[in-house]
C-alpha positions in Angstrom: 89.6 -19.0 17.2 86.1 -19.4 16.5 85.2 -15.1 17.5 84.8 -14.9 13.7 81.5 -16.8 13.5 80.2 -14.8 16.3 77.2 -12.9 15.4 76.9 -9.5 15.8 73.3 -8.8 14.0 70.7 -9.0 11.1 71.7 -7.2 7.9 68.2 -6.5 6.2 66.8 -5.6 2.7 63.2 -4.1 2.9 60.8 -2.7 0.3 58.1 0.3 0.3 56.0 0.0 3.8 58.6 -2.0 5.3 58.1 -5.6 3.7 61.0 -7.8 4.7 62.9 -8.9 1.3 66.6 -10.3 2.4 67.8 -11.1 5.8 70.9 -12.6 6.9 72.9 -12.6 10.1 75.9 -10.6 10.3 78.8 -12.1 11.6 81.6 -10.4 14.3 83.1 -8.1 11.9 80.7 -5.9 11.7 78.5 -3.9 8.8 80.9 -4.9 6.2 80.3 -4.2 2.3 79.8 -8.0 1.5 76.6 -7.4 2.8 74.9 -4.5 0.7 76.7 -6.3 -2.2 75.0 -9.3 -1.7 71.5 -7.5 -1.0 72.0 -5.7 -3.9 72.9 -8.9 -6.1 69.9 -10.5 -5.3 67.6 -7.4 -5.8 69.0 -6.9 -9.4 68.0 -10.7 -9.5 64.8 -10.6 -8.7 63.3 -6.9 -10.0 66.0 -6.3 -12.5 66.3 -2.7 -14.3 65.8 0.3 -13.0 65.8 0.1 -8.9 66.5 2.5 -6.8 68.1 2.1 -3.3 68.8 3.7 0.2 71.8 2.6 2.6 73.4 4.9 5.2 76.8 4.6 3.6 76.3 4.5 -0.3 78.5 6.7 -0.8 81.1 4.8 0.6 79.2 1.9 -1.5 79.2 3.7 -4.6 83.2 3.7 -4.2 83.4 -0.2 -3.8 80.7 -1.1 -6.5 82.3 0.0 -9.6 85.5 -2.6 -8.4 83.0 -5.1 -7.5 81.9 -8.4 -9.7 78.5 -6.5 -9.9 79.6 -3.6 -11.6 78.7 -4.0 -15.4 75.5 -5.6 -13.9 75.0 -2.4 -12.4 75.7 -0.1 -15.5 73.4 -2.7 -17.5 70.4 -2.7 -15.1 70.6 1.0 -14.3 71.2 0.6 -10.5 71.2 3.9 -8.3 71.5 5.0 -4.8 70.7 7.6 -1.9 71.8 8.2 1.5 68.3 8.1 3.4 66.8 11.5 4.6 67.9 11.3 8.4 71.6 9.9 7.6 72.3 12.3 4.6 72.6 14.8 7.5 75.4 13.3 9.0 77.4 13.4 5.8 79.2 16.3 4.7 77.6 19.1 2.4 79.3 17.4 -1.0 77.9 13.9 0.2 74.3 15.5 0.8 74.2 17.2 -2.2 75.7 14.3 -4.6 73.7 11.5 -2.3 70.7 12.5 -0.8 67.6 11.4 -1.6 66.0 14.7 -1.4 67.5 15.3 -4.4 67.5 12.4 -6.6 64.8 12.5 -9.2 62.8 9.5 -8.8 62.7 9.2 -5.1 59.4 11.6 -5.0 59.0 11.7 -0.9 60.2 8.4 0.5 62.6 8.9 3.3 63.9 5.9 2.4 64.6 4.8 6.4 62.4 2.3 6.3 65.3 -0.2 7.8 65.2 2.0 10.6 61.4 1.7 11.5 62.0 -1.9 11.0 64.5 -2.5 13.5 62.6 -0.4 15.7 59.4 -2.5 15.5 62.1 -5.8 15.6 64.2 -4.7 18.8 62.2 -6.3 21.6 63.1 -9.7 20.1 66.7 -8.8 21.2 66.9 -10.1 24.8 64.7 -13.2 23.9 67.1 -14.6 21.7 71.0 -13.9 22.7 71.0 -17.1 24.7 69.3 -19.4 22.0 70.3 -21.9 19.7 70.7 -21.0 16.5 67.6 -22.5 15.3 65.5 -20.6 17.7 66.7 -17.3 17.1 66.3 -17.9 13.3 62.9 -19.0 14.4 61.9 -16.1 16.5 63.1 -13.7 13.3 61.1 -15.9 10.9 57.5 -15.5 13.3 58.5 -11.8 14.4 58.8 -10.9 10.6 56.0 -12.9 9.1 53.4 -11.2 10.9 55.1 -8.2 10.8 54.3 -8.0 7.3 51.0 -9.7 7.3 50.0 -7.0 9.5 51.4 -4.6 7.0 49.5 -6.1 4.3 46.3 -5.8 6.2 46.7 -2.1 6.9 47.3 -1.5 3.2 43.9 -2.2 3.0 42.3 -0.3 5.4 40.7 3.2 4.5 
């Protein structure tokens, strides 16, 4: 009964250099769209018109926003979206060439996988957390990803 509050993950929003924006656990039913949708919401909230995002599935995205509560929002703030460099490979030839980020003007070189290198830097916390309490494991996220980006910050600096 209670397998749907199960967690199953973090669902992050991060900007330029990796700087943690949104975070949220996701619960046991997976990479839903609620999530992105959310993200998004709260993006076009904060830095209003004119952003421009990457998520490994937009264009699965792009088929959900328009029927969304978001969707004139959208129009009105002049939201877009890539596929990230690496994923946009997986995708078929149409997808890469309508989705890509290689080829959205705008996106200049970013790779836009910066969620990747995240996770990658945030994996270790993993095994140190499955068995906590809640309030730990939000915790250990909190610390891991505060000086995470204060060490970013300090290499921005740095010649």
């Amino acid at each position: 009964m209670f397998a749907i509050f199960k967690k199953s993950g973090i669902f992050i929003t991060v900007y330029r250099h990796g700087f943690l924006l949104t975070i949220c656990d996701m619960v046991w039913s997976g990479e839903l769209m609620k999530y992105p949708i959310a993200s998004l919401n709260k993006l076009m909230e904060v830095f209003g018109k004119n952003i421009l995002y990457g998520y490994d599935i937009k264009c699965a995205l792009e088929k959900i926003l328009p029927r969304s509560s978001l969707a004139n929002h959208i129009k009105e703030l002049n939201l877009h979206g890539v596929v990230p460099a690496f994923h946009g490979h997986a995708h078929n030839r149409l997808c890469q060439v309508q989705h890509h980020s290689k080829y959205k003007v705008g996106a200049s070189k970013e790779d836009f996988e910066t969620c990747e290198r995240v996770f990658s830097e945030s994996n270790a916390l993993a095994p140190e957390t499955w068995n906590t309490t809640e309030f730990h494991h939000h915790q250990a996220l909190d610390e891991h990803f505060h000086f995470a980006d204060m060490d970013k910050y300090a290499n921005l600096c740095m010649s």
